[in-house]
Every structure is written in structure tokens, then in C-alpha cells.
C-alpha positions in Angstrom: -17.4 166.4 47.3 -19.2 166.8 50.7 -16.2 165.3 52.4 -14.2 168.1 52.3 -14.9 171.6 54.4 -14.4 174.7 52.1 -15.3 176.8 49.0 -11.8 178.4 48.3 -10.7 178.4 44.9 -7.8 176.1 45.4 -10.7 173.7 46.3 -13.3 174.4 44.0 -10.2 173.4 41.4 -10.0 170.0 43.6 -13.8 169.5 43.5 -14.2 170.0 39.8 -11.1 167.7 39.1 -12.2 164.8 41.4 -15.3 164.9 39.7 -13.8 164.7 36.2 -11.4 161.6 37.3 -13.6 159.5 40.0 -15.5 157.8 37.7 -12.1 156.6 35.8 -10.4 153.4 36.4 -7.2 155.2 35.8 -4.7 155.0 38.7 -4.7 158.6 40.8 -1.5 160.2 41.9 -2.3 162.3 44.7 0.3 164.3 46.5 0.6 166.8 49.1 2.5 168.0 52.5 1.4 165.7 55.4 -1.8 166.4 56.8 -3.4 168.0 54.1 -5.7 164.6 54.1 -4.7 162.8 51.0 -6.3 159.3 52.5 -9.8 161.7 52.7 -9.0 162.3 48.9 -8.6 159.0 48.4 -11.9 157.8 49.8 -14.0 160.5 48.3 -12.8 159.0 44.9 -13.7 155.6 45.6 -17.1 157.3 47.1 -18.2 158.9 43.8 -16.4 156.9 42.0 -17.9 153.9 39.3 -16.8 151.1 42.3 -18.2 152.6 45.6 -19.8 149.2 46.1 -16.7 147.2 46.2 -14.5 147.5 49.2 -11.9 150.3 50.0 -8.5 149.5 51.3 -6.0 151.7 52.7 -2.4 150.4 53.0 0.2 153.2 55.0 3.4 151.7 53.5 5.8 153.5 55.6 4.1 151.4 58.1 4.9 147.8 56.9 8.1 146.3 57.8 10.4 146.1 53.9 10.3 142.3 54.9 6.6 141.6 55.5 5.0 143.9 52.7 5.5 141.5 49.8 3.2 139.2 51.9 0.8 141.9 53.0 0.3 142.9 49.7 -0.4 140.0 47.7 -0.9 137.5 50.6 0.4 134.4 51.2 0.4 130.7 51.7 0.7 128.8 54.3 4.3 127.4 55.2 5.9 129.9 52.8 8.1 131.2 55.4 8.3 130.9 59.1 5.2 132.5 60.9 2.7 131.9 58.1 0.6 129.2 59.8 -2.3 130.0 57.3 -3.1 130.9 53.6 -4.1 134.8 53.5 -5.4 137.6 51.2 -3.1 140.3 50.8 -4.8 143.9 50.5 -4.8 143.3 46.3 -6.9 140.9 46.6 -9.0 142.2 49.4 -10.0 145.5 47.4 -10.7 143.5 44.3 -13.8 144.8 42.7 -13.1 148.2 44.7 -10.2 150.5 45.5 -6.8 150.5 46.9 -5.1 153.1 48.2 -1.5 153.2 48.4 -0.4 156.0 50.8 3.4 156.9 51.5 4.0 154.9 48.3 7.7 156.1 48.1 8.7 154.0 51.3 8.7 151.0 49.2 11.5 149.1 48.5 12.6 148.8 45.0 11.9 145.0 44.7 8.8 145.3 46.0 8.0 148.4 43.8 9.1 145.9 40.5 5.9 143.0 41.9 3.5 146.0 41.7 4.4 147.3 38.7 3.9 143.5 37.2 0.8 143.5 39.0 -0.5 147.2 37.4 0.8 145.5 34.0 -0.8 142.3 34.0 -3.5 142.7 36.7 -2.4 139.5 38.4 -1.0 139.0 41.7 1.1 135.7 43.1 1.0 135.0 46.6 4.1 134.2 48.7 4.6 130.4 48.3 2.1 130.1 45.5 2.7 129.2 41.4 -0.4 130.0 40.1 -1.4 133.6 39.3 -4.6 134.9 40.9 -6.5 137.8 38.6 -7.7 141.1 40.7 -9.7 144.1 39.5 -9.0 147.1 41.6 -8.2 151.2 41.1 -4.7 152.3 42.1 -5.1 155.3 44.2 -1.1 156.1 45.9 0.0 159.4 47.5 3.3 160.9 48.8 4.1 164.0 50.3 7.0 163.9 48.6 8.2 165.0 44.7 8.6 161.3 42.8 10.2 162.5 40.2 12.7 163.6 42.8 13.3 159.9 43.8 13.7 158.6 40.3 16.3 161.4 39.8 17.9 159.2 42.8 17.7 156.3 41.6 14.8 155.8 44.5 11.9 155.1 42.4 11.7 152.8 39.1 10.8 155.0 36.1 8.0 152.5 34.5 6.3 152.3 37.8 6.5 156.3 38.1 4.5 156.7 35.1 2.5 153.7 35.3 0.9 155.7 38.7 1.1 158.9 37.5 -1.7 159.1 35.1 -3.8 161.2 36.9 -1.9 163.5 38.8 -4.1 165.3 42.0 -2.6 168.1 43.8 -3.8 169.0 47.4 -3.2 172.6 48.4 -1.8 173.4 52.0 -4.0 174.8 54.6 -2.2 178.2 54.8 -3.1 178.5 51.1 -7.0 178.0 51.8 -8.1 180.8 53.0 -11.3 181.4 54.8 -11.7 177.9 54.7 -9.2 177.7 57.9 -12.1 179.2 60.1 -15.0 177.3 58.2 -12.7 174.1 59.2 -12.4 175.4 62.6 -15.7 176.0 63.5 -16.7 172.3 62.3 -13.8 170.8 64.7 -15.7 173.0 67.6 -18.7 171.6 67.1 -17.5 167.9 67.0 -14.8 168.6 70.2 -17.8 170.2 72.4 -19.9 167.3 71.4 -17.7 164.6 72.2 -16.0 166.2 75.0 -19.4 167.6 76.6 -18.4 170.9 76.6 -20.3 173.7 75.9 -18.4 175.6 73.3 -21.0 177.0 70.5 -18.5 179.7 68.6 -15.2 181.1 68.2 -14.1 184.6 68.7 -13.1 187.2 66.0 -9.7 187.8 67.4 -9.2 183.2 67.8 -10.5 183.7 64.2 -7.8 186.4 63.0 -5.1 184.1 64.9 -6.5 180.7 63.3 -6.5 182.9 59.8 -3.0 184.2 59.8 -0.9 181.0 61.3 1.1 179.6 58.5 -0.4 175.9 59.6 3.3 174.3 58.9 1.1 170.5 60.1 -2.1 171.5 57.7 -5.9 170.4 58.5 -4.1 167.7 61.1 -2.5 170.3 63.2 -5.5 172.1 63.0 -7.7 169.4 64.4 -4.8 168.8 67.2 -4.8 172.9 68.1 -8.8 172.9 68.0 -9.2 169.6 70.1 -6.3 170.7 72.9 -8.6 173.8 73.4 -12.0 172.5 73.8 -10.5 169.6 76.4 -8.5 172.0 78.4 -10.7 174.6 78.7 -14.3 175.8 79.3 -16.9 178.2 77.9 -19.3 178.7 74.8 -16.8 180.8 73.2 -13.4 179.8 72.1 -10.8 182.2 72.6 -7.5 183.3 71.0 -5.5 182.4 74.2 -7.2 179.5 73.9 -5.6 178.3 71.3 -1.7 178.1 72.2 -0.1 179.4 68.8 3.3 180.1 70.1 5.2 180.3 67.5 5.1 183.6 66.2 7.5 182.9 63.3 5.2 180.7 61.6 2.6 183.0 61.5 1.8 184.8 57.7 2.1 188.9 58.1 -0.5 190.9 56.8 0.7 193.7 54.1 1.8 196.7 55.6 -1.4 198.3 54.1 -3.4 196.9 56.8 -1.3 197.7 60.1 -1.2 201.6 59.0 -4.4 202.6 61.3 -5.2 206.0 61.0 -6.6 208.1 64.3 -9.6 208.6 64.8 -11.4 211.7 62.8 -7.9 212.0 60.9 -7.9 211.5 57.2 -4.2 212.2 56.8 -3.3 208.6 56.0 -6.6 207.5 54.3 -5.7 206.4 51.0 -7.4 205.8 47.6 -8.9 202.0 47.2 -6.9 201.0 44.1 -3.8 201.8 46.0 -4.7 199.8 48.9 -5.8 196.5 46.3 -2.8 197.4 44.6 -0.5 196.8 47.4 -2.2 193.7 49.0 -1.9 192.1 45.3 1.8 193.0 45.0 2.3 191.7 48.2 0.4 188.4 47.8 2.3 187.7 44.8 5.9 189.0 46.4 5.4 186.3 49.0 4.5 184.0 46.7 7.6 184.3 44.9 6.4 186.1 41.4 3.8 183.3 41.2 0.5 185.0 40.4 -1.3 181.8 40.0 -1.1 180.7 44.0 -1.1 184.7 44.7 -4.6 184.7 43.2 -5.4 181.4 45.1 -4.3 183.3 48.4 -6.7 185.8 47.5 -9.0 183.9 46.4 -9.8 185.3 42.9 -9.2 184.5 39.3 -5.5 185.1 38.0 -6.9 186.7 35.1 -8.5 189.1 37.5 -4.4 190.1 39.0 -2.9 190.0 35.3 -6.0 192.5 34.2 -5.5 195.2 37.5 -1.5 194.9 36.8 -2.0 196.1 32.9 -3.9 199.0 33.7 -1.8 200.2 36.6 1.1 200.0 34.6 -0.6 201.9 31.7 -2.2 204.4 34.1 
């Protein structure tokens, strides 16, 4: 899954479930906040995936005016309504034999949400103006960055279309949650900046590193690529600096545990503590700030959750 930037264990999950599922036909249910790239998700599917020879279509439906998207998605005739001076394709039919991603797939109005789930049933679209049923073969990929099930609560979302997308459910973990990938990410947006931009930036520094590491990253990877890209066009250098980098908002940025901020002085060994104490507290912490959950505590810190349920039975025991 060369796409992606990143060996965290949050990703190493994605990889290994993207690899089970792209070679499926089963629609793909991919959520995630904004920014965390669900569209590059999408695409890396349709890359490995049994159809990367057919076409790949992305449709943002948030995008499409309620009025217009019946037409933009299964095309239309000409004369149908006021404006359509020709017969076109709608994007069903343009990713048949391929993929078509259906991104923000909340926004869509319950009527038009009741064509596509006849379309998912009976693999047939009708154009706007038209009689005669036209059949298309393509995967369903959607995403939202919000719950669905919270919409159906709401009356927001049909049930059967719900679980006629939700087969194959993909998760896609925030930035703050990645780890070292932040910096790894970081230091490919440098490279691609400097080169575009001409500038001669070849590294970031440890302290823009710490900076980029503990920022909370509320606007995930996109954020990221907006912070990295501000830097390299507004200033100059081979080495990217933590001023550099405008992270003003202090609130949003993740605090160490208190562990790490006690620095003893120098040649005193008054505060030196043991190295199970210190592990101790940075997993109690982790998994305080994750609210009891051990299983994105051990994401944070990027090891098993066996590994965090094994330490806490022996210091309890001990």
C-alpha cells in the first residue's frame, strides 16, 4: 500500500485490511475525520484491487447541487429538463467496469439515496428522461467523516441503503494517533515543497520535529500538508525550523506525561528513577488520555495491547 507514508501500527492494521478487501467486489465503507485522506483510500483499493484496469471515478457529493445529482449520477437525456441540450453519462455509468467512489455520502438527499440503493440492488441505472434501464458493473466505495448510524437514528439516512454500503467497514486513524509517522509525513511534504517551490530545504530540525510530533493535528495529514507548504514558501534555508512552522495554538497541542518534563541536574541522581516506573507511568498516562481505552493507548504507543494488559498484571501482582 505504497500510497500511504507510515509503518505505525494503526497503519500496518489499514495495510493488512486493504489487502484482505481490495480484491472484493464488496462495497467499502470508509470513514474517518476530514483530512485523514479517505479519497487516497479509496484509490489504493481500486489500485490493487481486481478492476485497476477499468476507470476510477470520484464523486464529492456535498459538492452537487440536491437538484442536479440525480442527473450527474445516472446521466441524462437530452430535453429531460431545461438545460440538458445533450444525452450524457452520469458517473455510474462512466466507472462501469471500474470503481466509484462515493465521498461525503451522507449529504445526499433521501430521494436520491432511494435511486442508489435500486441501483446497488439491481445493478441498473435509468437516466433522467429515459425508460429503458441501462446495466453497469462497478465497486461501491463511499466515505463520511461522520457516524451513519448516527443519521439513521435521525431519520437522515435510509436503513437498507446503510447496510447495503456498510459491508466492509474501513476505519482511518487520525494523524495525532500515528505516531512517528507525523515526521516521516513531514519530511516527504519537504522534499516535494522545496522541489516545486525551488527552495533549498533538505531536513527538518529536532526541536520542528518534537513540535510536528506533539500538535494534536485537529485538520489531520491535510493540515499537515498546509503547515509544511506555508513554511517552505515563506521562508528560506536547508533546514526547516520550529518557528518555521506557525503552531500557535498551544491548546491543541498533546502534553507529554509528567515523567518526561521531571529533568534531573546535572551529576544529581536524586530524581533518577527505576525504568519500570517510568514505562509504567507513560502507559497509565497513554491510556488515561485515552479514556480507559487500552486498544488506541497501545496504538499511541505503538505496541501490541497484549503487551499493556501483560505489564499491568504483573505490576498489580508485584
Amino acid at each position: 500500500m505504497n500510497a500511504f507514508i507510515g509503518d505505525s501500527l494503526p497503519m500496518k492494521m489499514l495495510y493488512k485490511k486493504l489487502k484482505q478487501v481490495s480484491c472484493s467486489d464488496a462495497p467499502v465503507f470508509i470513514s474517518g475525520e476530514s483530512g485523514t485522506g479517505k479519497e487516497l483510500c479509496a484509490s489504493v483499493l481500486h489500485k490493487y484491487g481486481k478492476r485497476h484496469q477499468g476507470p476510477f471515478i470520484a464523486v464529492n457529493c456535498a459538492a452537487i447541487p440536491s437538484e442536479l445529482f440525480e442527473s450527474q449520477l445516472f446521466g441524462h437525456l437530452r430535453g429531460a429538463f431545461t438545460g440538458a441540450s445533450c444525452d450524457r453519462d452520469g458517473y455510474t455509468m462512466a466507472a462501469d467496469g471500474g470503481t466509484l467512489f462515493l465521498d461525503e455520502v451522507a449529504e445526499l438527499s433521501l430521494d436520491v439515496q432511494s435511486k442508489l440503493l435500486r441501483f446497488l440492488q439491481t445493478g441498473q441505472v435509468i437516466p433522467v428522461g429515459a425508460t429503458a434501464p441501462r446495466v453497469v458493473d462497478c465497486r461501491i466505495v463511499c466515505a463520511t467523516n461522520v457516524d451513519p448510524s448516527v443519521l439513521v437514528r435521525e431519520g437522515r439516512f435510509r436503513e437498507d441503503l446503510y447496510y447495503r454500503l456498510h459491508v466492509i467497514p474501513v476505519a482511518l486513524p487520525p494523524l495525532r494517533d500515528r505516531g512517528d509517522d507525523i515526521v516521516e509525513i513531514a519530511r516527504a511534504l519537504v522534499a516535494r515543497y522545496a522541489g516545486s517551490e525551488g527552495k533549498a530545504f533538505q531536513r527538518i530540525s529536532h526541536q520542528a520535529e518534537l513540535a510536528l510530533r506533539c500538535y494534536s493535528w485537529p485538520g489531520n495529514v491535510r493540515e499537515l500538508e498546509n503547515v509544511i507548504r506555508r513554511a517552505v514558501v515563506m521562508h528560506d534555508g536547508e533546514q526547516l525550523t520550529e518557528h518555521m512552522l506557525e503552531l500557535s495554538v498551544a491548546a491543541r497541542r498533546v502534553p507529554l506525561p509528567p515523567t518526561f518534563k521531571q529533568v534531573p541536574d546535572e551529576g544529581s541522581s536524586a530524581h533518577v528513577r527505576p525504568l519500570w516506573m517510568i514505562e509504567r507511568d507513560a502507559i497509565e498516562h497513554a491510556i488515561a488520555a485515552c479514556g480507559g481505552n487500552i486498544q488506541r493507548a497501545a496504538a499511541l504507543l505503538e505496541v501490541a495491547p497484549s503487551t499493556l494488559y501483560r505489564k499491568r498484571l504483573v505490576w498489580k501482582t508485584s
